[in-house]
Backbone bond lengths (Angstrom), bond angles and torsions (degrees), N, CA, C in turn:
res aa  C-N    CA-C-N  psi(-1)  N-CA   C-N-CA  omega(-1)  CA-C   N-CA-C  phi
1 X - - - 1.467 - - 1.537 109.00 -
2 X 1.589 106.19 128.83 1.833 102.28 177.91 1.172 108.12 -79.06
3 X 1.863 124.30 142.16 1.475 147.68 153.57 1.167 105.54 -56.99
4 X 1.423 120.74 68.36 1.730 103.39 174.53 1.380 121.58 -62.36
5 X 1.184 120.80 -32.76 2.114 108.43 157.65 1.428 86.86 -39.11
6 X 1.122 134.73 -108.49 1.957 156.32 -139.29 1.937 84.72 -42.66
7 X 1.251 145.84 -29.20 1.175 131.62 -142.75 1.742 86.29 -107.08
8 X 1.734 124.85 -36.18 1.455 110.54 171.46 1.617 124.80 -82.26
9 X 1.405 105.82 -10.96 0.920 112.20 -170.45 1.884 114.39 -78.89
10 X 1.423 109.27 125.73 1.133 153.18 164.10 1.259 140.44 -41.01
11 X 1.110 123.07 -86.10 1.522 163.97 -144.93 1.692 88.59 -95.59
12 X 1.441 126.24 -48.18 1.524 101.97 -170.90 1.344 111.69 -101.81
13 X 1.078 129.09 15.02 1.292 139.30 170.60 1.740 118.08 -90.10
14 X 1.792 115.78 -22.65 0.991 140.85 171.03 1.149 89.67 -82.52
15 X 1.823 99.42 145.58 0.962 109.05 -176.37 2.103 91.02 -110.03
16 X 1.766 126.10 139.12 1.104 115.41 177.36 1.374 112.50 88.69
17 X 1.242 118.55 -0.50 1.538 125.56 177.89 1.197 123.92 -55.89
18 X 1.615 113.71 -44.50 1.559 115.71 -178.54 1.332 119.22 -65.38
19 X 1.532 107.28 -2.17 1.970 91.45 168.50 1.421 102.32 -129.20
20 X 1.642 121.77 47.94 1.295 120.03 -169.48 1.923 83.20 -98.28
21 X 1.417 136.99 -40.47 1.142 140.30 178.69 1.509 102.06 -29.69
22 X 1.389 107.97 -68.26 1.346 114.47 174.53 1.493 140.59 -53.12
23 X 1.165 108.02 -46.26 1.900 113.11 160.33 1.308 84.89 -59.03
24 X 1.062 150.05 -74.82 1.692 148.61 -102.97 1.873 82.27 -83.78
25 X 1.512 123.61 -41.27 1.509 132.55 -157.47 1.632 107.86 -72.07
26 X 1.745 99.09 -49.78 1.234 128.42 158.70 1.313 132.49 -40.68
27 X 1.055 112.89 -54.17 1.555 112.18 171.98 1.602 113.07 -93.08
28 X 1.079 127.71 -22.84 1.660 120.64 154.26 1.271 104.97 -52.29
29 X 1.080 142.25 -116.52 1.275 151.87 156.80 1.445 104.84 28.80
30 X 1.855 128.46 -64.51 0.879 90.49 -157.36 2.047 93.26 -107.71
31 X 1.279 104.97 39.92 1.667 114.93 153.51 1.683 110.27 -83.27
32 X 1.420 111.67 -45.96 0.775 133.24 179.73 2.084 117.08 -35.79
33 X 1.474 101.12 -71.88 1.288 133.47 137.85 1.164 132.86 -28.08
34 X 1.229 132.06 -6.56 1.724 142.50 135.36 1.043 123.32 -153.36
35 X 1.779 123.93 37.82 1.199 117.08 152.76 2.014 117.35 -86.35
36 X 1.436 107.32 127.02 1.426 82.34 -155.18 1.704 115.42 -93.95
37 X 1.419 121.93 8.32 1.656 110.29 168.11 1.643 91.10 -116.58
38 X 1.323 108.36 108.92 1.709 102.13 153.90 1.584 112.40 -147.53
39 X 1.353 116.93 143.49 1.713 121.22 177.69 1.562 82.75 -91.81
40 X 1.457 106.80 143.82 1.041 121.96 153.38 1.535 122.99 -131.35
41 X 1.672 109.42 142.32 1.261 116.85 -176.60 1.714 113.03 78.29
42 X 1.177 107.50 20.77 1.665 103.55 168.44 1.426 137.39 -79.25
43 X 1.994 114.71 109.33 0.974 99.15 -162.63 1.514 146.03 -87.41
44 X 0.665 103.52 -174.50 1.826 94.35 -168.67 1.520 104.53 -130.08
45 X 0.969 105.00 -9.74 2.145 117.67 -175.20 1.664 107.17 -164.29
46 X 1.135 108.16 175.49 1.478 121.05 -162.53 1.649 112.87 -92.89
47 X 1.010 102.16 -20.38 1.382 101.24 179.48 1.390 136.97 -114.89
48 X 1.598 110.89 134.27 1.413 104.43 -136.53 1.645 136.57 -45.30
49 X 1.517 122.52 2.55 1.049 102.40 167.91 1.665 108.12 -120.97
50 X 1.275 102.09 31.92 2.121 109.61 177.51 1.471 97.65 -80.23
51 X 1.047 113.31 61.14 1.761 112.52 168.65 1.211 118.41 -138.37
52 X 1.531 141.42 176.59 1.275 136.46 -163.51 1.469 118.20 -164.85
53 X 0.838 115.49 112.84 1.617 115.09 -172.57 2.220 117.89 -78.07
54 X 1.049 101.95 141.68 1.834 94.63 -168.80 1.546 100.77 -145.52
55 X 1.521 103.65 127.73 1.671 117.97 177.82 1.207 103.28 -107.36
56 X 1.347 111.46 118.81 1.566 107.98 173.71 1.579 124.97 -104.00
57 X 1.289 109.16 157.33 1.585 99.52 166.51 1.323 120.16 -98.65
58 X 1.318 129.84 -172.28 1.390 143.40 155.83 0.878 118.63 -77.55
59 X 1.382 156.74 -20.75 1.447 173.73 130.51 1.741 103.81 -50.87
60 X 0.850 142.00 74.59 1.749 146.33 -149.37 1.683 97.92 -107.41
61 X 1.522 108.88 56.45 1.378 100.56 158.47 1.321 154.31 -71.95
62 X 1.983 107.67 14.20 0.960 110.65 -170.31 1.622 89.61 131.56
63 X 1.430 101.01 155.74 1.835 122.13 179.51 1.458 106.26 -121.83
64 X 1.694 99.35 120.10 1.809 117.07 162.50 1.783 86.61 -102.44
65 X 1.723 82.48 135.21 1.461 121.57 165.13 0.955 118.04 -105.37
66 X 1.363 126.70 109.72 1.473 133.97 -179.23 1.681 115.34 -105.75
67 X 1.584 106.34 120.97 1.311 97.30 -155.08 1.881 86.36 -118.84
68 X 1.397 108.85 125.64 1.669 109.28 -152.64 1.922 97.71 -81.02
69 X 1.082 119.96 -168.91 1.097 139.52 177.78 1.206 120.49 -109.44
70 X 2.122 133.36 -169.73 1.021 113.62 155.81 2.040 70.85 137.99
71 X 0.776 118.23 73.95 1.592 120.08 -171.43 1.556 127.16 9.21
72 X 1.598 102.97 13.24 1.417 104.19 -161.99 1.836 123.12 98.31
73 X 1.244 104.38 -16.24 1.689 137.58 -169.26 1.534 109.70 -109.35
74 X 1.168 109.26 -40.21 1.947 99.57 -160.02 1.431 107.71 -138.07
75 X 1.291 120.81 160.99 1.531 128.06 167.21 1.497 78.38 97.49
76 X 1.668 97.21 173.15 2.115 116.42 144.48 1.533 91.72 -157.40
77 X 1.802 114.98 -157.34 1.203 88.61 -138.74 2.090 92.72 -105.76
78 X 1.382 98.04 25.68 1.602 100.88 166.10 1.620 112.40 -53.49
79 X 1.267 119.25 -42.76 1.230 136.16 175.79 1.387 124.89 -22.52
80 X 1.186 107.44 -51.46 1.544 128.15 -125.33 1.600 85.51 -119.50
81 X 1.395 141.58 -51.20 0.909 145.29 -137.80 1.966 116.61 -36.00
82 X 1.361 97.62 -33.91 1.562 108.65 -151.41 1.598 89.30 -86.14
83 X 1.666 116.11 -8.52 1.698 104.41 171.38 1.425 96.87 -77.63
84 X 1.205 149.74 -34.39 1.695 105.65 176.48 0.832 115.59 -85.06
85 X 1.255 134.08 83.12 1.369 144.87 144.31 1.494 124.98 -90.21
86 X 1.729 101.53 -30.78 1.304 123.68 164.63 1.486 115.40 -54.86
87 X 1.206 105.73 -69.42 1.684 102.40 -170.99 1.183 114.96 -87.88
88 X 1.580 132.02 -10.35 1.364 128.74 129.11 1.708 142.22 -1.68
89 X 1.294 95.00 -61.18 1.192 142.65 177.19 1.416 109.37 -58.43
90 X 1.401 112.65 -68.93 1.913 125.27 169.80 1.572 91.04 -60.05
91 X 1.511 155.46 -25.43 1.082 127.08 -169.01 1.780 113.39 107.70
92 X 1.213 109.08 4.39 1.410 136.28 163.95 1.316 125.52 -80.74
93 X 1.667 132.33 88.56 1.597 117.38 174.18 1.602 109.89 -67.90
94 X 1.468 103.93 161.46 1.415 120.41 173.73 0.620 114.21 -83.64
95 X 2.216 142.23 145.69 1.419 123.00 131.15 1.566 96.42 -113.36
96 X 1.175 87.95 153.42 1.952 100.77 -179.68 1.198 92.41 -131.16
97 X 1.321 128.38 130.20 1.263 137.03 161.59 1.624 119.78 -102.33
98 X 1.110 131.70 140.88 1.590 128.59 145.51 1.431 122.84 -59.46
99 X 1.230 108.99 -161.02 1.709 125.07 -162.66 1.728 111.94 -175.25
100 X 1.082 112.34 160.35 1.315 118.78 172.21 1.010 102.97 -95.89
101 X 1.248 118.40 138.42 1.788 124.82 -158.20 1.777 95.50 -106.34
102 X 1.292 100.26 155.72 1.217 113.71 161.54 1.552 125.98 -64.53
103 X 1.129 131.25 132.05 1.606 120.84 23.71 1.246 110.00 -117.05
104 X 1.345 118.24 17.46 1.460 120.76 166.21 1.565 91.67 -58.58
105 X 2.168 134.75 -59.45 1.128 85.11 -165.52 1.729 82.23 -122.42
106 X 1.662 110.48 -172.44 1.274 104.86 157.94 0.760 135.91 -109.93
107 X 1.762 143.88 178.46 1.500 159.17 -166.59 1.088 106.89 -17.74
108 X 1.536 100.10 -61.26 1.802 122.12 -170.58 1.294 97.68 -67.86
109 X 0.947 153.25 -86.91 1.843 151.29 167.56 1.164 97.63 -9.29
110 X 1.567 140.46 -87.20 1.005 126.32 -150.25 1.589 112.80 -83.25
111 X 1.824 123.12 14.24 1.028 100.27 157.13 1.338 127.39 -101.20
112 X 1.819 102.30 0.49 1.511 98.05 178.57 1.720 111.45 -107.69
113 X 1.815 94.15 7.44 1.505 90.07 160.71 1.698 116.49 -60.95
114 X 1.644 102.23 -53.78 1.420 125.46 158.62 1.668 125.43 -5.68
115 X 1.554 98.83 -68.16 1.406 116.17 161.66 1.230 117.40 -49.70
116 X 1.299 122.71 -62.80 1.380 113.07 159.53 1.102 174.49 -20.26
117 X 1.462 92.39 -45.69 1.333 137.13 142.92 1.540 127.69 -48.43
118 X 1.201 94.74 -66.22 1.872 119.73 166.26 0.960 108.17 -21.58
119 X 1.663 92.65 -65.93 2.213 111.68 176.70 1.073 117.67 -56.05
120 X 1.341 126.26 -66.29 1.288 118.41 -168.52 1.031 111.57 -50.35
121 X 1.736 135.80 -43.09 1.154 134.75 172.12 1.394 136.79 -51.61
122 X 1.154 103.20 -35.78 1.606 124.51 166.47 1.179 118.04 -67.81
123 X 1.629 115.88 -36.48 1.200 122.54 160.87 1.865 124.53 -51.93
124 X 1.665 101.86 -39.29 1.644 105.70 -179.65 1.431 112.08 -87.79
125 X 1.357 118.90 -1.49 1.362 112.05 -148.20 1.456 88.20 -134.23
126 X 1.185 121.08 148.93 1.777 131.99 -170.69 1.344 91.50 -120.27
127 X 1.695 122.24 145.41 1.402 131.97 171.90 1.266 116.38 108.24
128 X 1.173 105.89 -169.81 1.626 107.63 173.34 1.320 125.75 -87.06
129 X 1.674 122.25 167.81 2.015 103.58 -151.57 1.977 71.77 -125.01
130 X 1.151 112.60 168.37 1.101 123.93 161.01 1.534 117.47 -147.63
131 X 1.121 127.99 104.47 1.595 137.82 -173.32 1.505 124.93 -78.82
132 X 1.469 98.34 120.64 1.700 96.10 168.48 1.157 104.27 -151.37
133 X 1.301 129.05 169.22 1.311 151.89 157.74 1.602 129.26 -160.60
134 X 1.455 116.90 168.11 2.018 104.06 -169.61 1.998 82.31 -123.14
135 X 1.687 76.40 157.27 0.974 94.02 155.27 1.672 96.26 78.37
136 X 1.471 111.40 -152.71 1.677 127.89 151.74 1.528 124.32 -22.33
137 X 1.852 96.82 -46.00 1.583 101.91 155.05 1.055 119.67 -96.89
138 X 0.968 132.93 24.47 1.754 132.77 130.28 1.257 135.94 -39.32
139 X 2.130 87.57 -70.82 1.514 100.08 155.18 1.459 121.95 -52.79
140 X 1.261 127.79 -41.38 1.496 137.06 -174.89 1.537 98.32 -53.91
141 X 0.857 115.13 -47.12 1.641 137.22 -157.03 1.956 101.10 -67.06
142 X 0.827 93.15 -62.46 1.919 121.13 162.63 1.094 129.89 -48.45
143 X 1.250 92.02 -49.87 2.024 105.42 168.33 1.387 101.08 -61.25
144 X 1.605 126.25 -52.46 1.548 122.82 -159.29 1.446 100.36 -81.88
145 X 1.607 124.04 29.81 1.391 100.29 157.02 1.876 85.12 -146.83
146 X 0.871 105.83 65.67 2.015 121.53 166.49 1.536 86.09 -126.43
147 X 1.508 94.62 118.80 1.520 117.99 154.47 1.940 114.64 -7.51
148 X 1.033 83.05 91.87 2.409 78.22 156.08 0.892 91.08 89.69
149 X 1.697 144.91 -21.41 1.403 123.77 157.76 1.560 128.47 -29.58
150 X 1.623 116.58 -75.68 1.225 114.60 -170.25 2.035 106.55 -105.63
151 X 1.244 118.57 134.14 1.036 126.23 -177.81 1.570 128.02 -37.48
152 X 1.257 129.84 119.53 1.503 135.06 -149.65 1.411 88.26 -57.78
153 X 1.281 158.19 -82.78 1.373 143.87 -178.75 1.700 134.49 -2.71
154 X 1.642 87.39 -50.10 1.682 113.12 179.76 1.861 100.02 -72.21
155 X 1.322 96.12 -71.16 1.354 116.46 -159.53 1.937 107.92 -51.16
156 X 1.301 117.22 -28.29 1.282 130.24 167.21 1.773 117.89 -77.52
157 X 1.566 94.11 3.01 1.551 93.14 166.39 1.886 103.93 -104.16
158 X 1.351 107.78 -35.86 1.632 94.36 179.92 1.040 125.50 -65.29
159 X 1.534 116.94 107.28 1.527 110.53 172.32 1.516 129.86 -80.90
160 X 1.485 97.82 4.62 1.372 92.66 -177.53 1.591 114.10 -161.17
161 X 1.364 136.16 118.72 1.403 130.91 -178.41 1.417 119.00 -109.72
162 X 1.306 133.55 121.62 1.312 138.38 -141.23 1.676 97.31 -131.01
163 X 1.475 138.29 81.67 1.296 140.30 -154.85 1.475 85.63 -117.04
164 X 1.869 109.82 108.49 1.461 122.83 170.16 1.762 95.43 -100.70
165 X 1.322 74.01 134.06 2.006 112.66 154.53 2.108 89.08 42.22
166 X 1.582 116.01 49.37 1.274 112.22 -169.31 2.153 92.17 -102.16
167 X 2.300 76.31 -176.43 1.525 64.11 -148.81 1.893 78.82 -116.99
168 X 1.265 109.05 134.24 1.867 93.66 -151.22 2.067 78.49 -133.31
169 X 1.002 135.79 40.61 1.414 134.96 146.94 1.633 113.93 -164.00
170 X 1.202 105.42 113.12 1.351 117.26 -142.81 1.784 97.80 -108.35
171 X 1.352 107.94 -7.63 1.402 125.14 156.51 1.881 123.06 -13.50
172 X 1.781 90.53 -67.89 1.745 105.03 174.04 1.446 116.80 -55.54
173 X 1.530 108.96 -44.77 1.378 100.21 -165.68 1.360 117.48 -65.57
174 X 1.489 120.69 -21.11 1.156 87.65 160.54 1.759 149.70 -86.82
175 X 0.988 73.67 17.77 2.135 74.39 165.20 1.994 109.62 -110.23
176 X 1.542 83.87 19.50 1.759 99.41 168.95 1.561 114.47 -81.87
177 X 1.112 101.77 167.30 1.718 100.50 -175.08 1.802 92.27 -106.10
178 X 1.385 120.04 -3.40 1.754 115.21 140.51 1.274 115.43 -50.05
179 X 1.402 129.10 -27.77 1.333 101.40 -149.17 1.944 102.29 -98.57
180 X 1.576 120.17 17.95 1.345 147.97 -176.52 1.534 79.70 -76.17
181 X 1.339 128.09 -33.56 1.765 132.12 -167.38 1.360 105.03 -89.63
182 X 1.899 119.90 -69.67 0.925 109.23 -144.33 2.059 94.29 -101.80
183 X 0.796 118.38 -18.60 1.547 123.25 159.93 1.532 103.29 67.58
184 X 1.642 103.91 51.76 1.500 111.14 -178.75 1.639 90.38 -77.27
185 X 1.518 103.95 144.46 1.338 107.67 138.30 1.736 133.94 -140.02
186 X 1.171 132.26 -156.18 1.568 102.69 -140.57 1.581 106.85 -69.76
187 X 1.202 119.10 -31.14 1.420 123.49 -166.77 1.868 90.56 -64.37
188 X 1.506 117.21 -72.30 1.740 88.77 -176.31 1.315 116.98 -69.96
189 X 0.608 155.49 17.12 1.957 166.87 168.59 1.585 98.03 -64.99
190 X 1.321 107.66 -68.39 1.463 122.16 171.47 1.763 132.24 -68.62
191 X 1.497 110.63 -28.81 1.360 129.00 154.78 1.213 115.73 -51.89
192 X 1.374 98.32 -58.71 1.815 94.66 -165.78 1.837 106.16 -117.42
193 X 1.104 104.67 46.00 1.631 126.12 142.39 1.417 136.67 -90.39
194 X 1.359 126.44 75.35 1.204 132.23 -149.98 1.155 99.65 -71.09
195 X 1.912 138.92 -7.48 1.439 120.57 164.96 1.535 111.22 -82.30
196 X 1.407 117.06 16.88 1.382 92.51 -177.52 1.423 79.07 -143.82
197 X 1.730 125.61 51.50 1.563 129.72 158.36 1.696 102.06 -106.36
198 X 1.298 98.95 -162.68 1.449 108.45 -177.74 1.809 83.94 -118.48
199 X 1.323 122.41 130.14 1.332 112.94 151.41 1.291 128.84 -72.17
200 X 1.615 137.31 150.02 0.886 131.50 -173.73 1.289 115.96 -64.65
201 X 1.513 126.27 -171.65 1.509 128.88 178.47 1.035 106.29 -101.34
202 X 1.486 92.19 140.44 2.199 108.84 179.25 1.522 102.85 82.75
203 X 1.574 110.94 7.48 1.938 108.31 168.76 1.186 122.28 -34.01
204 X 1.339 152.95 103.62 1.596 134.35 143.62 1.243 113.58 -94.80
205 X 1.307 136.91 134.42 1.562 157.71 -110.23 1.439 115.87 166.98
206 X 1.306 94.15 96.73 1.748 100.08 175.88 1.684 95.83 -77.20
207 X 1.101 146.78 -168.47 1.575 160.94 150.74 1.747 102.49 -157.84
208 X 1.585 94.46 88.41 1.721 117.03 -173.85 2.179 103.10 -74.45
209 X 0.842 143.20 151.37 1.255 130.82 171.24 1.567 116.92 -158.46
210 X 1.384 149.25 85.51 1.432 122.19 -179.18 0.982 111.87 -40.91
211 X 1.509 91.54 171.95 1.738 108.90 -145.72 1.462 81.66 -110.59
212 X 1.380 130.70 -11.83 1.620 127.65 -178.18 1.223 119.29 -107.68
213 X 1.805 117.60 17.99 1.108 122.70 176.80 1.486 118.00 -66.46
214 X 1.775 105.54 -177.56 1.463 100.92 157.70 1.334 141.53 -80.66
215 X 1.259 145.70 131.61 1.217 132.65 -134.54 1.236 133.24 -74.19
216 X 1.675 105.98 5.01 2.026 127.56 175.21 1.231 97.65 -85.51
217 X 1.782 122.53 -34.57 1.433 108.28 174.66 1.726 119.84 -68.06
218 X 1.157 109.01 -47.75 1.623 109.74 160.41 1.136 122.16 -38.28
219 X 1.229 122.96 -51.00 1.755 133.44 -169.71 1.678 98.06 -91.44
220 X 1.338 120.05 -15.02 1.310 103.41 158.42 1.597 120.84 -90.98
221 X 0.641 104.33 -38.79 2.089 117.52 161.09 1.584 108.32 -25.57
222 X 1.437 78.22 -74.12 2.156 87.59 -175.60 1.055 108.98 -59.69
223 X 1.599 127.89 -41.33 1.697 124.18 -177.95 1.328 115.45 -54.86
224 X 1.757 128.87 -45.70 0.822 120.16 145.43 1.610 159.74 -31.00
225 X 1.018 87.19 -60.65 1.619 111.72 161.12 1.429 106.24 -31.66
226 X 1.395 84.50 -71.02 2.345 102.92 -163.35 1.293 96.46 -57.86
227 X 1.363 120.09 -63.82 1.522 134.86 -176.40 2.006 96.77 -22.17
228 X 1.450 95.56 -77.70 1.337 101.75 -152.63 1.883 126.08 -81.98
229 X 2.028 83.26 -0.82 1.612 111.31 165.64 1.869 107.36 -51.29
230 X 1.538 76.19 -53.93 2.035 92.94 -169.97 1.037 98.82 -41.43
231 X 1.670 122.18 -54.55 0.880 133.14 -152.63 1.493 135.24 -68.12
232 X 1.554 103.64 -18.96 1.482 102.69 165.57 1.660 90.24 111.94
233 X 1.345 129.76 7.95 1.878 100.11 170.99 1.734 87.63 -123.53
234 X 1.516 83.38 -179.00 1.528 91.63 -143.71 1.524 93.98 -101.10
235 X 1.595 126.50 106.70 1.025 140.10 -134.73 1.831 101.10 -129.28
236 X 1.321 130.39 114.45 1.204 153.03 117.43 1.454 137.51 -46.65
237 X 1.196 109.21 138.80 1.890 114.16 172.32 1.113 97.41 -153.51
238 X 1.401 97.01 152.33 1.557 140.51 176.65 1.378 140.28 -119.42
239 X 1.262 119.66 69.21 1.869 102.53 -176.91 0.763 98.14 -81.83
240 X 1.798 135.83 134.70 1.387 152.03 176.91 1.584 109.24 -91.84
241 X 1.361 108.13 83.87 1.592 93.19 165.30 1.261 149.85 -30.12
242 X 1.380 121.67 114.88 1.258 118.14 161.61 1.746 95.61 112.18
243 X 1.809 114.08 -38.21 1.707 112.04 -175.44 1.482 106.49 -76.66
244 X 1.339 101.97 136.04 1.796 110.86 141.88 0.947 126.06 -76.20
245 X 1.757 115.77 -171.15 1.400 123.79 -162.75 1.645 100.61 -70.26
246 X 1.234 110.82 -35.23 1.647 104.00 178.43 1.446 123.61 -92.01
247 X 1.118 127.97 -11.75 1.109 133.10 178.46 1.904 123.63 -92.66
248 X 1.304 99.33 -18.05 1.212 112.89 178.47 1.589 124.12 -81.27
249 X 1.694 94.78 -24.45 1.664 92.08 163.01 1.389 125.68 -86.53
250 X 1.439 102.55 -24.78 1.599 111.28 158.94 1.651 122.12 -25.55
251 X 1.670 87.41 -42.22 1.861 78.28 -168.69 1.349 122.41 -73.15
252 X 1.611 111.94 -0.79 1.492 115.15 177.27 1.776 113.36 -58.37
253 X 1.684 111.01 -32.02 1.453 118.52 171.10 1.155 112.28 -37.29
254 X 1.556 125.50 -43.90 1.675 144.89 -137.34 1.529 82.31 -88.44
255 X 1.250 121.21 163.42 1.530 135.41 148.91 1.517 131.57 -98.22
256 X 1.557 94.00 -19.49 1.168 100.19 -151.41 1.955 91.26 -124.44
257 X 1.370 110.28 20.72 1.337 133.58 174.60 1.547 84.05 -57.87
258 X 1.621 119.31 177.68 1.010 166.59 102.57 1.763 104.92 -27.21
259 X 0.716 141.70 -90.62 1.474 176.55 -126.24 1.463 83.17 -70.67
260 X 1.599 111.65 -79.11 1.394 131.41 -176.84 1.615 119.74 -52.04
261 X 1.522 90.02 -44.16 2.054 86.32 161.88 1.408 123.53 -65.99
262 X 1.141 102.16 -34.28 1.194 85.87 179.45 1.828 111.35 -93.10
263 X 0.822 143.32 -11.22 1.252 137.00 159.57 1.899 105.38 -56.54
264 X 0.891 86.46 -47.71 1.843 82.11 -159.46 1.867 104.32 -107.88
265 X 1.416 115.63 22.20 1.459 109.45 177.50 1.898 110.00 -80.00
């Protein structure tokens, strides 16, 4: 019988994890601290964490949205900041948005906070959008390209959705001792499982994953993949040698990543 707690779990399988919170705080912060055009805290909804922070360049080829992780429960998007540096770099500004975390709200809330987000952003930002997020924003990431989610206007600007190490059948967790948090039951379990949606039309969809993850993220990777192969969008994968679940979003910092070319080529 599978431990689905032991099968999402992360952090103790890494080796050095317990002070990754801290670099991770550390080096946002101090990207933060000499990157020199960024709005911060712009909101997109009314409640206090519907806002989104965005670094732009001078070269304005378009906006990657990085929508962070954290099971739906933890982190926001202070975190994260020092990953656009990567697509920065190609000439790509960031927006990272937050969310209302669980269990104040659920799945479904925070994925059409998500949507929301998308918009408003699309709304400030001229060009083409390109979507990613790890982890939780994976799933987030995934959801915003399932059919009728985001508004045919918006959704005909993303050319590209890049869902690292995400978690796209949400089925297991609940016989997780997560789900004491997020209190899925079967009807959203199955709602907001983007391997068992229809993707929208004209999808392109990387599904990025280390190759040293735990093995529900793998087997959620491929399910995806196949799932949405059938399905008619135009579907990519990636096991990244050698990265784990935490180290693999790291490489969005890099420019000269793999990861980052292909997000922003």
């Amino acid at each position: 019988m599978i431990d689905w707690t032991d099968a999402f779990e992360n952090g103790a399988y890494i080796e050095g994890s317990a002070a990754l919170r801290d670099i991770w705080q550390a080096e946002a912060a101090a990207f933060r601290d000499n990157w020199p055009t960024q709005t911060l805290g712009a909101a997109y909804g009314s409640a206090p964490r519907q806002c989104y922070d965005l670094f732009q360049t001078e070269t304005q080829r378009g906006t990657v949205i990085f929508v962070h992780g954290g099971y739906w429960h933890q982190t926001d998007r202070s975190w994260w900041s020092h990953l656009a540096a990567g697509p920065l770099a190609h000439g790509w500004s960031v927006a990272m948005p937050s969310y209302t975390l669980a269990p104040e709200a659920r799945i479904s809330q925070i994925t059409a906070e998500i949507a929301q987000a998308v918009c408003a952003i699309a709304a400030a930002q001229p060009g083409p959008i390109r979507l990613t997020g790890h982890s939780a924003g994976g799933h987030l990431a995934s959801r915003m390209a399932v059919a009728g989610v985001l508004p045919d206007a918006v959704r005909a600007r993303v050319e590209l959705t890049v869902s690292i190490s995400g978690v796209h059948h949400l089925e297991p967790l609940k016989a997780s001792k997560m789900n004491e948090i997020l209190q899925l039951d079967a009807h959203e379990a199955e709602a907001e499982s983007p391997a068992l949606q229809d993707p929208a039309e004209g999808t392109n969809i990387l599904f990025w994953v280390g190759a040293g993850e735990r093995p529900e993220f793998l087997r959620q990777n491929r399910m995806i993949a196949e799932a949405w192969s059938r399905k008619g969008a135009d579907v990519s994968e990636q096991y990244d040698a050698g990265e784990n679940h935490f180290s693999v979003v790291g490489k969005l910092a890099d420019p000269d990543s793999p990861l980052v070319k292909s997000l922003c080529s």
